[in-house]
N, C-alpha and C positions, 0 to 999 in steps of 0.2 A: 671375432665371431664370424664364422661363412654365413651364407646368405639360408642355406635350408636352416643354418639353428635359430639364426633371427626371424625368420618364415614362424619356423617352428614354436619358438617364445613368444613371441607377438601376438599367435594366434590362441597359444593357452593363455595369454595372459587377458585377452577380449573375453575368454572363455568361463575364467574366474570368476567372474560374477553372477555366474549362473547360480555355483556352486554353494557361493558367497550367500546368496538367497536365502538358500536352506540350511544355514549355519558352520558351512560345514570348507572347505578349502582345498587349496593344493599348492606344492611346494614342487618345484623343477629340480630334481635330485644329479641331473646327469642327462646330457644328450650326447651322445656317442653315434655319427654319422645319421644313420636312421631308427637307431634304436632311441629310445624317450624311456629312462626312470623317473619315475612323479611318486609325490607322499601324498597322501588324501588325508585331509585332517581336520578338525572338529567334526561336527557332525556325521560330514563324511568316512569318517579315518574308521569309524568302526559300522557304520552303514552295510548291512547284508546284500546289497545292489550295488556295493562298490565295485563290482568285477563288470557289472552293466553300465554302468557310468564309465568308466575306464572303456573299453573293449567297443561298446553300441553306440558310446557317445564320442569322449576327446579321439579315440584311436580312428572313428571310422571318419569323424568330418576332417582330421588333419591327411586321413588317405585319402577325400574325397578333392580337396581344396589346396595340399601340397603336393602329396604320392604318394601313389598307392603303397608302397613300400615301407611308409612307416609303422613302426611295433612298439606299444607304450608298455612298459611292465611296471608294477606295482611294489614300490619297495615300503617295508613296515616301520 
């Protein structure tokens, strides 16, 4: 594993428990240089604000706190 995917796991995996909270998960599908595939699951997996949690949340603090460059997409 290189150093941005470990950056990159480490800091969703801190992140998890947020989500953990409110019932609901995530699953690291694929990280492919700067792109990040994630599954959002219980609670979250079908949550109408999955695209704001994705995008407003994991995506912007891992651009804020790794690089700007990274892109998380949502696989089902």
């Amino acid at each position: 594993m290189n150093t941005l995917n470990k950056q990159i796991t480490d800091r969703l995996e801190e992140l998890r428990v947020h989500l953990q909270a409110d019932g609901g998960d995530l699953e690291i599908v694929e990280i492919d240089g700067k792109l990040v595939k994630l599954r959002l699951q219980g609670a979250c997996g079908g949550c109408p604000h999955a695209a704001m949690t994705i995008k407003g949340g994991l995506e912007r603090i891992l651009r804020e706190e790794i690089d700007p460059e990274i892109v998380i997409e949502r696989v089902m």
